[in-house]
LOSEVO-986657 format. One record per residue: x, y, z of N, C-alpha, C in turn; residue number from 0. Coordinates in steps of 0.02 Angstrom, whole numbers. Example, Ala and Ser with C-alpha at 12.3 -4.5 7.8 and 13.67 -1.06 7.14 Angstrom:
% LOSEVO-986657
n.east=660 n.north=-284 n.up=390 ca.east=615 ca.north=-225 ca.up=390 c.east=660 c.north=-165 c.up=390 nr=0
n.east=642 n.north=-112 n.up=354 ca.east=684 ca.north=-53 ca.up=357 c.east=645 c.north=2 c.up=394 nr=1
% end
This chain:
% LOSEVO-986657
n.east=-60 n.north=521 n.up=623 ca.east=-106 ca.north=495 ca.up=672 c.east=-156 c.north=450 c.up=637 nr=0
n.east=-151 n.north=392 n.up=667 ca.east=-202 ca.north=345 ca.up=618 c.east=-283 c.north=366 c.up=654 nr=1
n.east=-338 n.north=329 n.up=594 ca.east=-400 ca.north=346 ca.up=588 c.east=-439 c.north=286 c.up=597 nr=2
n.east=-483 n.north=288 n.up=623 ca.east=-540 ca.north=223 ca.up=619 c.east=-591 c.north=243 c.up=570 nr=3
n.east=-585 n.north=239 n.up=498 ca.east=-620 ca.north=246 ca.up=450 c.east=-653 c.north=163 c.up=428 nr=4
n.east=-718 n.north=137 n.up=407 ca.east=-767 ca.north=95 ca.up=391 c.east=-748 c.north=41 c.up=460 nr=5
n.east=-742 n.north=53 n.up=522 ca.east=-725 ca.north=-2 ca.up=573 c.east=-644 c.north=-20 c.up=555 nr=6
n.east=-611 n.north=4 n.up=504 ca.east=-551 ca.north=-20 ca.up=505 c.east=-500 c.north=24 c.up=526 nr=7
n.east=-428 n.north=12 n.up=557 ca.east=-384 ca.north=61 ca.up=552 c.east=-344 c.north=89 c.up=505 nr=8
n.east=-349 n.north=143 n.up=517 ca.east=-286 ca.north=176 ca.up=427 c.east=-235 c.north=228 c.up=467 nr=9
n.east=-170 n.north=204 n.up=419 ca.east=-105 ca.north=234 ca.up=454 c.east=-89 c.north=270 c.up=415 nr=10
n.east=-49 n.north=343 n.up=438 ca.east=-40 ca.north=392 ca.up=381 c.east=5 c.north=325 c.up=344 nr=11
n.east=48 n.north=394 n.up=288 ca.east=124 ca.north=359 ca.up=267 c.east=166 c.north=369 c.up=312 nr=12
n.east=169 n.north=407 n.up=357 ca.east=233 ca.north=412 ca.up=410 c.east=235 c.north=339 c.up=455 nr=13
n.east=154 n.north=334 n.up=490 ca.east=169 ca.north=280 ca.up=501 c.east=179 c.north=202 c.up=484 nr=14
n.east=153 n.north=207 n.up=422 ca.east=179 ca.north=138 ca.up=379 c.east=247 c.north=140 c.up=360 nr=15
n.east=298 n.north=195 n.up=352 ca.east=342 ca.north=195 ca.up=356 c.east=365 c.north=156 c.up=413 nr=16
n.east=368 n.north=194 n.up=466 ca.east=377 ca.north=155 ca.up=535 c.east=379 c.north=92 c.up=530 nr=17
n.east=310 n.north=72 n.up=522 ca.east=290 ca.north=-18 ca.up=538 c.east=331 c.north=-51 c.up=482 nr=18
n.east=327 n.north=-37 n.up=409 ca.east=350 ca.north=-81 ca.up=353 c.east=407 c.north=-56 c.up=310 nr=19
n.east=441 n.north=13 n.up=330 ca.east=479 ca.north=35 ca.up=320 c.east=484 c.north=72 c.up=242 nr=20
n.east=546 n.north=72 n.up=198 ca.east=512 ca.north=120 ca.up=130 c.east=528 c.north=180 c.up=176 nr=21
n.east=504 n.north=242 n.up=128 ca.east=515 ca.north=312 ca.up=151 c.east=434 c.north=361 c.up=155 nr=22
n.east=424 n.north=401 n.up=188 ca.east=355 ca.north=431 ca.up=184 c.east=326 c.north=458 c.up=140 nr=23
n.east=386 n.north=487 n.up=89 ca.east=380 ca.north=499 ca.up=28 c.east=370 c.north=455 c.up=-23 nr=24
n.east=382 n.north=403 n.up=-23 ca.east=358 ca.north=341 ca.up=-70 c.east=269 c.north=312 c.up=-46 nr=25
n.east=288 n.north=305 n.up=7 ca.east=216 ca.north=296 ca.up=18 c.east=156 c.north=326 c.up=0 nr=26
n.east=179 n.north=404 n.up=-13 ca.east=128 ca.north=449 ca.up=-33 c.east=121 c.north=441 c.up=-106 nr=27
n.east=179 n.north=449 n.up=-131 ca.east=189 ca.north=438 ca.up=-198 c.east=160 c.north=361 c.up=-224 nr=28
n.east=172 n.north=311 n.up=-200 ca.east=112 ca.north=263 ca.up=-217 c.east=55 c.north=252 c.up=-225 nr=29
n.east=29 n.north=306 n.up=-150 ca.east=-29 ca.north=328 ca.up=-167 c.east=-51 c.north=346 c.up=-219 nr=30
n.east=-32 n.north=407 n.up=-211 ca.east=-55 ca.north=476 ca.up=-271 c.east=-51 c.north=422 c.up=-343 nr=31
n.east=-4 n.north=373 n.up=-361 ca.east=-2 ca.north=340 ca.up=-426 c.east=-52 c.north=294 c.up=-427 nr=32
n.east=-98 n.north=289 n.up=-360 ca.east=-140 ca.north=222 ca.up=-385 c.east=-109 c.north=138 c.up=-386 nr=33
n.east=-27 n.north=148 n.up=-346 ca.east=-6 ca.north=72 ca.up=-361 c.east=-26 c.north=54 c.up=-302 nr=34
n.east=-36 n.north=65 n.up=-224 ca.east=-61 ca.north=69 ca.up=-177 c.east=-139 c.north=96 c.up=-151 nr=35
n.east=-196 n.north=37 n.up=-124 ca.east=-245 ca.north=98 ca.up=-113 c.east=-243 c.north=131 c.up=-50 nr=36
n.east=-277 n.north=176 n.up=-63 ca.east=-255 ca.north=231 ca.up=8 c.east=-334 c.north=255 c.up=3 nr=37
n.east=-337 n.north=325 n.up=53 ca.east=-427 ca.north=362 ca.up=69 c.east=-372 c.north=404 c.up=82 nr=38
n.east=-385 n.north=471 n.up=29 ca.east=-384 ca.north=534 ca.up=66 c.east=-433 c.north=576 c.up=98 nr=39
n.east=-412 n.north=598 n.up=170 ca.east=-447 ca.north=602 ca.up=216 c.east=-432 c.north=681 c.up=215 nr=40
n.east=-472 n.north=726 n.up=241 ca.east=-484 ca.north=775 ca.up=262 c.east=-434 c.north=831 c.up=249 nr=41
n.east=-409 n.north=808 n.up=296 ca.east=-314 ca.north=854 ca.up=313 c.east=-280 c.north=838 c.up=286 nr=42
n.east=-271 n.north=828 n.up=213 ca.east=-257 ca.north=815 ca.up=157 c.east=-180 c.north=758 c.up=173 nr=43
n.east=-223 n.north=706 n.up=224 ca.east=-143 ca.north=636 ca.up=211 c.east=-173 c.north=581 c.up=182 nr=44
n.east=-137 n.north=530 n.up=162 ca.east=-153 ca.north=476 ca.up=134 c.east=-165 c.north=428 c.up=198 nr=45
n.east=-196 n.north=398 n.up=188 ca.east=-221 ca.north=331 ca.up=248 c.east=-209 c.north=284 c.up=214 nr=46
n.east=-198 n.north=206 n.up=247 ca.east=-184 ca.north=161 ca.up=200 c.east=-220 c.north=109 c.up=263 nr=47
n.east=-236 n.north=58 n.up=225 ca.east=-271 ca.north=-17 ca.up=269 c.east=-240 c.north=-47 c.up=254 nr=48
n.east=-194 n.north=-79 n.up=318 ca.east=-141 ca.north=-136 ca.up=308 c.east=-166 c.north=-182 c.up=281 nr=49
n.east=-216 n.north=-222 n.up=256 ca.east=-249 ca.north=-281 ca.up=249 c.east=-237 c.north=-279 c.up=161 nr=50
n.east=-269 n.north=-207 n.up=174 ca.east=-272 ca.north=-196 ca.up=82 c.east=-216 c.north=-188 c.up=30 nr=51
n.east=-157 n.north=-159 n.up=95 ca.east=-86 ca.north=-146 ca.up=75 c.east=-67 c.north=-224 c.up=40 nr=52
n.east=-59 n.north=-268 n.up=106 ca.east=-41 ca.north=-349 ca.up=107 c.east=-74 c.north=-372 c.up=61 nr=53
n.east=-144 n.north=-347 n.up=31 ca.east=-179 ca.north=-394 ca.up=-14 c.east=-132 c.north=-363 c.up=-89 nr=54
n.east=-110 n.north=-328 n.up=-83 ca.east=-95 ca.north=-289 ca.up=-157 c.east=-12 c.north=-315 c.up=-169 nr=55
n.east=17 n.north=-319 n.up=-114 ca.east=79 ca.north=-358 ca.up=-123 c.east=78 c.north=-417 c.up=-133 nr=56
n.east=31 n.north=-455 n.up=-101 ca.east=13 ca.north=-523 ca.up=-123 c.east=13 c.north=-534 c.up=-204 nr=57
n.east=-29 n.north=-483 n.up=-212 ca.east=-49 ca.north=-492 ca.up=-307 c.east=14 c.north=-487 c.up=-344 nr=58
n.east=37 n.north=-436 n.up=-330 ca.east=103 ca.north=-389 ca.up=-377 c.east=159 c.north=-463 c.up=-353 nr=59
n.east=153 n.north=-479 n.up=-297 ca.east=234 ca.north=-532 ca.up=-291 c.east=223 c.north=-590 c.up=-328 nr=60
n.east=124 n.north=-623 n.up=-345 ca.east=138 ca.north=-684 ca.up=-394 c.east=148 c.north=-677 c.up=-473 nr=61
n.east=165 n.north=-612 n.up=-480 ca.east=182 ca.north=-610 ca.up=-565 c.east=255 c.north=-597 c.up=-556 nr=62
n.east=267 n.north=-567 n.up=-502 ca.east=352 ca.north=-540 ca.up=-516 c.east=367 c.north=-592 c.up=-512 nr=63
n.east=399 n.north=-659 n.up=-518 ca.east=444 ca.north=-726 ca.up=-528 c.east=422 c.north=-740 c.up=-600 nr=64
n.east=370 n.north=-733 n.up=-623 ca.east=346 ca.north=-780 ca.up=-703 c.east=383 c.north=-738 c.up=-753 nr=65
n.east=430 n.north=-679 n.up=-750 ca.east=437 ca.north=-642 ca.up=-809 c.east=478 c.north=-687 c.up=-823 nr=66
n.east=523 n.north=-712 n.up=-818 ca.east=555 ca.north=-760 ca.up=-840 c.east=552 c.north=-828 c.up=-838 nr=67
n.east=489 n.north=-848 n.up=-832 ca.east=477 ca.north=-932 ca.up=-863 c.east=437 c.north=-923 c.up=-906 nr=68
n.east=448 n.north=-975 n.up=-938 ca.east=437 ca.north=-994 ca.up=-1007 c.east=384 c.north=-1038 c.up=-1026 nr=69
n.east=336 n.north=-1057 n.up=-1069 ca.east=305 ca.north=-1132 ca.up=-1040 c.east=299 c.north=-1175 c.up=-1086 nr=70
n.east=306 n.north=-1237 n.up=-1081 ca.east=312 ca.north=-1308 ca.up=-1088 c.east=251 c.north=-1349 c.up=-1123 nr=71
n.east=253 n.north=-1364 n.up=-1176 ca.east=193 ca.north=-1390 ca.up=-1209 c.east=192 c.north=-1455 c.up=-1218 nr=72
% end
């Protein structure tokens, strides 16, 4: 059940599963590792802010292409 935590919405992992797919168990597990940020809330689930999700894939997808270039002097 999502939450309206700081004016924003947060979706467990079940339902980011749903929306962006992945498994509920990864989602948590991202959490819990810190590669994802999340708010644990009360009733001990992970919440996640889509905005913050999208901002963190943003980051992580402009290094994944450079492992393999090289550069040019």
């Amino acid at each position: 059940m999502s939450r309206l935590i700081n004016g924003v919405m947060h979706y467990t992992s079940k339902e980011m599963e749903e929306k962006y797919g992945d498994s509920q168990a990864m989602w948590s597990h991202y959490a819990r590792k810190g590669k994802i940020p999340a708010v644990k809330w009360i009733d001990d689930n992970w919440y996640f802010n889509p905005e913050e999700v999208e901002k963190a894939a943003i980051i992580a997808n402009m290094y994944a292409g450079r492992v393999n270039e090289q550069q040019t002097v």
